[in-house]
N, C-alpha and C positions, 0 to 999 in steps of 0.2 A: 113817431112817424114823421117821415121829414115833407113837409110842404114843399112840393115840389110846382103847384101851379102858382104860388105865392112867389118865390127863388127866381120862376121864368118870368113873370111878372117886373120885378124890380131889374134882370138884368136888362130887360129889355128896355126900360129907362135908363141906365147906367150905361149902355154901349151909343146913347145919340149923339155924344160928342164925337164918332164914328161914321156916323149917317152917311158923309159925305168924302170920306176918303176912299180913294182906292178907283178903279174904273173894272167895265165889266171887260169881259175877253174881248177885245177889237179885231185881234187878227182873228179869228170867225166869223165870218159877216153876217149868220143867221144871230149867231150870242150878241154880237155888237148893238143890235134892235132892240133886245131884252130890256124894258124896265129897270135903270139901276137900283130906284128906291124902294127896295122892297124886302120883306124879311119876314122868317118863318122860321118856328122853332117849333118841335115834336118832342118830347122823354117820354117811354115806354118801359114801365116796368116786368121783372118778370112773371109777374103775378097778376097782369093785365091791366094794368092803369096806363092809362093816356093823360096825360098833360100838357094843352097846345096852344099855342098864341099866336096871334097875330095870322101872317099867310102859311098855317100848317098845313092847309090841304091845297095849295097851290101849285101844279107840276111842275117841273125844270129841267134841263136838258144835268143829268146827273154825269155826266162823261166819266172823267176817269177813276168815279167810285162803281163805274161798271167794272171794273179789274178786278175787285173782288167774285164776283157772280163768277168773272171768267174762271180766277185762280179757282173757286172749291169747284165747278165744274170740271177743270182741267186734273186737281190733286185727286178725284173720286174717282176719275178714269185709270188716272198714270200710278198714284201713289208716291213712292219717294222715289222713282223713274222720272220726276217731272223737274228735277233738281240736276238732271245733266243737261236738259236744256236750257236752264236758268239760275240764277243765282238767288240766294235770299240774304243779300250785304247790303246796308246803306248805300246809295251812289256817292253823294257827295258833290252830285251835278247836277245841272239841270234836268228836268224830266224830258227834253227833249235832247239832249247831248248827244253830238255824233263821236264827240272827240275821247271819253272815254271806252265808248264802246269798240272803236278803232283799236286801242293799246292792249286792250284787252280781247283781241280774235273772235272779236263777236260775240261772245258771251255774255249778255246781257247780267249787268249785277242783280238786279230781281224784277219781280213778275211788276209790279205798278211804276219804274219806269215806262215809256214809249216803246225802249227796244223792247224789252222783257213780254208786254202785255202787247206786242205784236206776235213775241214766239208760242205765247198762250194761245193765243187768235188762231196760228199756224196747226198749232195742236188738236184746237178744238174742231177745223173743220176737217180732218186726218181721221176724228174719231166718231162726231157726231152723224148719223143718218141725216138728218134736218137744222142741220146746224144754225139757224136764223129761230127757226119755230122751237127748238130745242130750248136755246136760252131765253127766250120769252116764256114760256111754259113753265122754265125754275125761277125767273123772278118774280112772276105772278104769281108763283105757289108758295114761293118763299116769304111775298110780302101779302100776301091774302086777298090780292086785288087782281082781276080775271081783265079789266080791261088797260092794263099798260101795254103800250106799246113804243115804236121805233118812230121817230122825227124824224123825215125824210128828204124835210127841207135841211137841218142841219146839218143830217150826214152830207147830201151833198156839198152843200157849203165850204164845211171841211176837207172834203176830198178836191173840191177845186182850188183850193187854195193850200192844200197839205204839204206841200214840195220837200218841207226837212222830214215829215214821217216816212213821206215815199223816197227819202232817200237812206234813211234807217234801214225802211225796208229792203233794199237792195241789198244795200250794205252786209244785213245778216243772211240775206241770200246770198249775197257775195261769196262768206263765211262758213254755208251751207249751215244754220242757226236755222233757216226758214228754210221749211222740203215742199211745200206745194208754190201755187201759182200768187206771185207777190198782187196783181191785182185786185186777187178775190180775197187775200190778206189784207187790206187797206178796204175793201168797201166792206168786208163783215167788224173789222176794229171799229171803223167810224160810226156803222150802225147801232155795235155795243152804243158805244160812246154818246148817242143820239138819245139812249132813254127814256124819255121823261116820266120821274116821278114828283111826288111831294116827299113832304118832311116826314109827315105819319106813314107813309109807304115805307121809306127808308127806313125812320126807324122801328116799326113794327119787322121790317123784312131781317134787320142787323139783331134783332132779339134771336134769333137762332144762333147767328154767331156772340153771343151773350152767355145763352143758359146752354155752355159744353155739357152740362151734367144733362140733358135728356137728349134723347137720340133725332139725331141732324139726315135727315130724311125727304126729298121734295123734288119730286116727278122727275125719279132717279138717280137724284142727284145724293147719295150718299157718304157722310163722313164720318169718322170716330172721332171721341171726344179727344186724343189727343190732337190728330190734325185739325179740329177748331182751334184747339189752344195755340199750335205751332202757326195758323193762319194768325190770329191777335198777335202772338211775337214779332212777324213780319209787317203789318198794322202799324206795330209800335213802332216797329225801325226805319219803316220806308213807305209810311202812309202818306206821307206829305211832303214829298223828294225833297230836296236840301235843305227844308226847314222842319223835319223828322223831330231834329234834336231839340231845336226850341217848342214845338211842340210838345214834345214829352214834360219839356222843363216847366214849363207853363201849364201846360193841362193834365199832364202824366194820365193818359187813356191812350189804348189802342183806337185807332180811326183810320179815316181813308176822304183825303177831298177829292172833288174835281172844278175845272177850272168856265165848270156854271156858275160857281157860286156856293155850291153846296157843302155842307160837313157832315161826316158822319160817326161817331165816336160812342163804345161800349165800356161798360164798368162791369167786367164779367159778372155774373151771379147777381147784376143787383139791375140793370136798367140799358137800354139804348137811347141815343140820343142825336136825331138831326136838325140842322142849322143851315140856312140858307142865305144870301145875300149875296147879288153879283156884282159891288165892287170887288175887287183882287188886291192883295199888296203887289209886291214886286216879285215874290217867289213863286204866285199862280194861287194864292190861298184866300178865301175869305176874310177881311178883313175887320166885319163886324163879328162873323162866324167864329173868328179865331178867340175875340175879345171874349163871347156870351160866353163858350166852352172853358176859357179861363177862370173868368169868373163863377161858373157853375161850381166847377171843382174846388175855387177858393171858399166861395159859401159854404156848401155842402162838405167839407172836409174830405170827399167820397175819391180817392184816385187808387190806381193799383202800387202804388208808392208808401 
C-alpha cells in the first residue's frame, strides 16, 4: 500500500524553495487580493481515502478547471455533435490568443482554451432550461458538497476588466462559432469561472472522471465510459494550454488548471488529486502546484506512462 498521507507530507517540505516564486493573477482585481502564501493538496482514492494537508478544505476561485464541468455537460447533451463546434488539438498559444483563432475561421482548437470554453458557454445556455442553477446542481452533485457556489465579486471583476475575452467573443460571433447573445456568453463563462471550491471538493468531484469503469451519472449529467476516457485524452493534451506538453513530460497525468492557483490531476483507476497555490509561472500555472504534482508522480512511480 503506497503511503500517500506520508508522500504529501515530504512534498510539501520539498516544493518551499517555491514558496515565493511566481505571483497571483493581478489582471483580476478580485484574484489580485487573494493571499499568495497559501497551499493545499487533497488525493482521493478510488476506493475512498482522502489524504489532505495543509489548506485542503480551503475554497478558491477554480476558474478555468470549471471547463471541464462545462465540457461533460456540454458532450452528454451534443455527443460527438459537439466536435463541429470545437476542436480537441493542442493550441500552442496562449489561453487567451486572439491571433490563432483569427487564422483559423473561428474555430476554436479545443474546449479549455478561452475561445473553445466560450463556444461551450454558447452551447450550454442553447440547451440548458436553468442554465446558471443547472451547472451548480452537477458540480455539487459531482463533488458531494450541496453548498458550492458562484463568487459574484470575481465574476464581476472579471467582466469589468475582460476586454480580450469580450473580444474573443465577438470574434467567434463574428465567425458565427457563438449563435446566441455574446453578453449573456461572457457573464455565464465568468460565473462558471467564479466557482469556488477546495482541494477535497475538486478532487473528490475529478474521482468520477477517475473511475471510467462505473457509470458517470449526476443530476443529468450523463456519460459513457468511453467519453470519460476521450475527456482525460483531451485533459492530457490541452489541460494546461501551451505548457500541455511539459506537463505531460513532467507529471504525465491528465489534468486541468486555472489561473486561481489551482490543479487538478487523475491517474485513472487509481486516485484524484488537487493542488492549490496562487503564485502563477509565466504560462498562467501553478507554480508550487506544478512542482508537488511532479514530484508526486516521481515518488509514487504512478503516471499513465
Amino acid at each position: 500500500m503506497m503511503n500517500y498521507k506520508e508522500i504529501l507530507e515530504n512534498i510539501y517540505k520539498d516544493i518551499q524553495p517555491y514558496s515565493k516564486t511566481g505571483e497571483q493573477a493581478g489582471y483580476i482585481p478580485a484574484l489580485s487580493k487573494v493571499n499568495p502564501d497559501q497551499f493545499g493538496m487533497c488525493l482521493c482514492t478510488i476506493d475512498g481515502c482522502d489524504y489532505a494537508i495543509e489548506g485542503a478544505d480551503v475554497r478558491f476561485s477554480i476558474q478555468s478547471i470549471s471547463k471541464v464541468f462545462a465540457l461533460a455537460m456540454s458532450l452528454s447533451v451534443m455527443g460527438e455533435d459537439l466536435w463541429s463546434r470545437v476542436g480537441k488539438e493542442p493550441s500552442g498559444t496562449a489561453f487567451n490568443s486572439l491571433v490563432q483563432l483569427e487564422a483559423e475561421n473561428g474555430i476554436p482548437r479545443n474546449p479549455f482554451m478561452n475561445a473553445g470554453a466560450l463556444v461551450v458557454t454558447d452551447i450550454l445556455l442553447s440547451v440548458l432550461e436553468n442554465p446558471e442553477d443547472d451547472f451548480l446542481a452537477f458540480v455539487r452533485a459531482v463533488s458531494g458538497s450541496d453548498d458550492i457556489g458562484y463568487n459574484v465579486e470575481v465574476a464581476s471583476s472579471e467582466r469589468e476588466t475582460g476586454y480580450l475575452n469580450a473580444a474573443i467573443a465577438n470574434l467567434l460571433k463574428y465567425h458565427g462559432s457563438i449563435k446566441g447573445d455574446v453578453e449573456q456568453v461572457l457573464h455565464f463563462y465568468f460565473l462558471m469561472c467564479s466557482v469556488e471550491m477546495s482541494c477535497r471538493e475538486l478532487a473528490k468531484a475529478f474521482l468520477a472522471f477517475a473511475d471510467h469503469n462505473n457509470r458517470f451519472c449526476y443530476s443529468g449529467v450523463s456519460l459513457t465510459s468511453s467519453q470519460v476516457k476521450r475527456m482525460n485524452a483531451v485533459m492530457q493534451t490541452c489541460g494546461f494550454y501551451d505548457e500541455a506538453g511539459e506537463f505531460s513530460y513532467l507529471v504525465g497525468l491528465p489534468g486541468k488548471s486555472g489561473v486561481g492557483g489551482g490543479i487538478v490531476a487523475i491517474y485513472p483507476l487509481r486516485y484524484s488529486v488537487a493542488v492549490w497555490s496562487p503564485r502563477l509561472n509565466a504560462k498562467g500555472n501553478s507554480v508550487m502546484g506544478m512542482k508537488a504534482l511532479e514530484l508526486l508522480t516521481t515518488e509514487t512511480k504512478e503516471s499513465i506512462f
